[in-house]
PyMOL CGO cylinders between C-alpha atoms (Angstrom):
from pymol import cmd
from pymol.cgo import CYLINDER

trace = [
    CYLINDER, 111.41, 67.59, 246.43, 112.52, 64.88, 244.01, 0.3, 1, 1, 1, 1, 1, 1,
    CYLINDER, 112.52, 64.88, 244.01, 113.37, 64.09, 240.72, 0.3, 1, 1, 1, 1, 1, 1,
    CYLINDER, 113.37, 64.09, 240.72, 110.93, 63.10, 238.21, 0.3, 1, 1, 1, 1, 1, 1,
    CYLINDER, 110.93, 63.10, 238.21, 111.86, 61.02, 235.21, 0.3, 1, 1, 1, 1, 1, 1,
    CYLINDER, 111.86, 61.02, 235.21, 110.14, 61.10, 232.06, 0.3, 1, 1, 1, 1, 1, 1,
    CYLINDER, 110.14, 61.10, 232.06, 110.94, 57.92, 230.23, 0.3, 1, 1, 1, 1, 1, 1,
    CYLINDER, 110.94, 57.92, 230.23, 111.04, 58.63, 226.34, 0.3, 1, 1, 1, 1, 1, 1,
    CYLINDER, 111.04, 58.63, 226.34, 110.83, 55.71, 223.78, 0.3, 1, 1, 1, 1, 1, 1,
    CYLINDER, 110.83, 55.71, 223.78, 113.47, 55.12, 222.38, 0.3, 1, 1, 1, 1, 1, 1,
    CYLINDER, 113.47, 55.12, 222.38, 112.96, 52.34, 219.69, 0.3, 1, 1, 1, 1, 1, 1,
    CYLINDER, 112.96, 52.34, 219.69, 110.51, 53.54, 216.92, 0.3, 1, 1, 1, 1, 1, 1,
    CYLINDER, 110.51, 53.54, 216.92, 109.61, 52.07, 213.02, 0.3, 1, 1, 1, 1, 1, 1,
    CYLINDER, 109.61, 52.07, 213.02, 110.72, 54.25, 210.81, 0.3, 1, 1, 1, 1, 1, 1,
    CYLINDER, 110.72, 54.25, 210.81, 106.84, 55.51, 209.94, 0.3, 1, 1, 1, 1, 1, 1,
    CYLINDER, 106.84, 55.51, 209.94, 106.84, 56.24, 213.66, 0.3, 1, 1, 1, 1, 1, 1,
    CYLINDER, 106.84, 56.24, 213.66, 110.31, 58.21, 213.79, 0.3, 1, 1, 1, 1, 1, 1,
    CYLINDER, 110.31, 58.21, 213.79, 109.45, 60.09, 210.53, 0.3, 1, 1, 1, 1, 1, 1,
    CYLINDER, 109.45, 60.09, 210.53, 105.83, 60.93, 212.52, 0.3, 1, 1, 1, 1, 1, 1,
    CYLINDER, 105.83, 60.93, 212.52, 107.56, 62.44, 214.89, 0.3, 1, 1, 1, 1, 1, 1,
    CYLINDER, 107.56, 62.44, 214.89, 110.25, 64.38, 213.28, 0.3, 1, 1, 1, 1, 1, 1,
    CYLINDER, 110.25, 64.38, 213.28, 107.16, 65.75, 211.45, 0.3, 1, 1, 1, 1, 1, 1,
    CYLINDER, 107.16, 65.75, 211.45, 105.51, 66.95, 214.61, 0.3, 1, 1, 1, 1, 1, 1,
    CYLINDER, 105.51, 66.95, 214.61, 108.90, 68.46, 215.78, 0.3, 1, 1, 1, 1, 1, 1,
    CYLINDER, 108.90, 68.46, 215.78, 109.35, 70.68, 212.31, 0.3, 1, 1, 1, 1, 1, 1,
    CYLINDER, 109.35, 70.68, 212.31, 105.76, 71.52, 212.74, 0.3, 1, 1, 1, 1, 1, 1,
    CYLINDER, 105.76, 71.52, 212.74, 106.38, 72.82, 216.38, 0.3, 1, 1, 1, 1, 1, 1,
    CYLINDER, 106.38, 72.82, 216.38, 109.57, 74.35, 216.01, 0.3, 1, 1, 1, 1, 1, 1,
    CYLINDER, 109.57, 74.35, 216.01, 107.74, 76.31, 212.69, 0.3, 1, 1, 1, 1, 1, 1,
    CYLINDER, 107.74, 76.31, 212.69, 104.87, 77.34, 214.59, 0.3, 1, 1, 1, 1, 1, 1,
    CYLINDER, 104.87, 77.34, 214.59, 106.84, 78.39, 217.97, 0.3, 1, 1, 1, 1, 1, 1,
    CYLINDER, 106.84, 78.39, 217.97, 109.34, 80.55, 215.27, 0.3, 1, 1, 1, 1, 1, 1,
    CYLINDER, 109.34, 80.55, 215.27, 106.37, 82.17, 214.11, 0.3, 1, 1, 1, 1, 1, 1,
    CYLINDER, 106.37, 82.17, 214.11, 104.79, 83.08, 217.24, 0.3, 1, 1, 1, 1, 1, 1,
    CYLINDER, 104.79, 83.08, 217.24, 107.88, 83.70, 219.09, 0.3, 1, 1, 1, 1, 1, 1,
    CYLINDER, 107.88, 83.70, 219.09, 110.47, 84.38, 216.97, 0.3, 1, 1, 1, 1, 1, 1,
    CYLINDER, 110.47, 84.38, 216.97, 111.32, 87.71, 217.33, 0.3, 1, 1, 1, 1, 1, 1,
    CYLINDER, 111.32, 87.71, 217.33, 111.57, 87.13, 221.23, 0.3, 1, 1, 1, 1, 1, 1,
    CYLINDER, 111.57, 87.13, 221.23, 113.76, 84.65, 221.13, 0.3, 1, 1, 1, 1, 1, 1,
    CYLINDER, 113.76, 84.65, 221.13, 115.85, 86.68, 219.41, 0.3, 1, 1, 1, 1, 1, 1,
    CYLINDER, 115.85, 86.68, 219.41, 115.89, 89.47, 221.81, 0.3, 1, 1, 1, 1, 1, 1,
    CYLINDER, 115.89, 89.47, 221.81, 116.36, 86.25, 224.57, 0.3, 1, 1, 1, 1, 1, 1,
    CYLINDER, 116.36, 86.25, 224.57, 119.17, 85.28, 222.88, 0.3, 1, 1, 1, 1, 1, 1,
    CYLINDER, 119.17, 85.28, 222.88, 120.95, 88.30, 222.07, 0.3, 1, 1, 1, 1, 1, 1,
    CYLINDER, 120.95, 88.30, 222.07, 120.50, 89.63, 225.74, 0.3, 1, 1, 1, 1, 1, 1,
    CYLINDER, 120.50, 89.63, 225.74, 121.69, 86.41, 227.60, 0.3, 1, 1, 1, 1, 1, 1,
    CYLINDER, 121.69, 86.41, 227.60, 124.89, 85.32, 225.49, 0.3, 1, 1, 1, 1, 1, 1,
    CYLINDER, 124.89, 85.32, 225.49, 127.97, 87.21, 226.35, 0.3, 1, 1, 1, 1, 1, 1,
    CYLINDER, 127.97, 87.21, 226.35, 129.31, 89.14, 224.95, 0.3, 1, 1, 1, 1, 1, 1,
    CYLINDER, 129.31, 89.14, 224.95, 132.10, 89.12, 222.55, 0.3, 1, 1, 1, 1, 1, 1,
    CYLINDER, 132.10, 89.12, 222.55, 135.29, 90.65, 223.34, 0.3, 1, 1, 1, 1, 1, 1,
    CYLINDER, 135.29, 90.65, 223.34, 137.52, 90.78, 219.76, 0.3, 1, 1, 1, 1, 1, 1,
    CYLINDER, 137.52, 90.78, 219.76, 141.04, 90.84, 220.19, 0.3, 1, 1, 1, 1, 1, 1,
    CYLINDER, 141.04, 90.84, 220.19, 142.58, 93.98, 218.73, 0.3, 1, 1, 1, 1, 1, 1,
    CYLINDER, 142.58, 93.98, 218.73, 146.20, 92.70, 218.75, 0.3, 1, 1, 1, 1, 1, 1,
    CYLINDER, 146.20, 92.70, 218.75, 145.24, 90.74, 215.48, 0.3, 1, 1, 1, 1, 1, 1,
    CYLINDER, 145.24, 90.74, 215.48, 145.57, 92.38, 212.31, 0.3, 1, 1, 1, 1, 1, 1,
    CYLINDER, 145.57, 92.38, 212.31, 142.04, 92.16, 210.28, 0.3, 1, 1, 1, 1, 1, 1,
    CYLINDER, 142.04, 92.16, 210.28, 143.16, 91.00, 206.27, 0.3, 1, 1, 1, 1, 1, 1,
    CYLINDER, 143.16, 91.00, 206.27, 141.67, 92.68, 203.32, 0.3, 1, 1, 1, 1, 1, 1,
    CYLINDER, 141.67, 92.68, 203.32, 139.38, 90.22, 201.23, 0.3, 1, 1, 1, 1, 1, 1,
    CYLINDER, 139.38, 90.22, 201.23, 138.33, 91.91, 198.13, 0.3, 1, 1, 1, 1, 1, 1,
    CYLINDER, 138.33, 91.91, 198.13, 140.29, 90.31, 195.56, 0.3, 1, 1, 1, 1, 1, 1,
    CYLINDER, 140.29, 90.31, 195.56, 138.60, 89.44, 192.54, 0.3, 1, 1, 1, 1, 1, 1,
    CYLINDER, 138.60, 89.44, 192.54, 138.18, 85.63, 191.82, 0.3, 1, 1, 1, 1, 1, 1,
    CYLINDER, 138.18, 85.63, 191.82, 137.77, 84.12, 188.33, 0.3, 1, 1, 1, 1, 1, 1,
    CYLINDER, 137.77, 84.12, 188.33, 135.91, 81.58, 187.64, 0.3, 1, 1, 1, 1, 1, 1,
]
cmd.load_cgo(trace, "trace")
């Protein structure tokens, strides 16, 4: 089996990279609404976990700031 490369253009006009930032945002929307709520299950079950250290002492924030 080997390697394919996919060679990407790198040099675009401006009109050209704004096109395809466009079609990116439009994908990325689309995908988030079909898909969203799986990838958030996808993501939630495949990072690890996080272990918090209980040795550190958790400060109190609820002072009252005027502005």
């Amino acid at each position: 089996m080997s390697m394919k490369i996919t060679r990407l253009t790198t040099y675009w006009t401006a009109d050209e990279a704004d096109t395809a930032i466009s079609l990116l945002d439009e994908l990325r929307d689309r995908l988030w609404d079909t898909c969203g709520d799986q990838i958030i299950e996808l993501r939630r079950n495949t990072m690890p976990r996080c272990d918090c250290n209980t040795d550190q002492t958790e400060l109190p924030f609820d002072d009252d700031i005027d502005f």
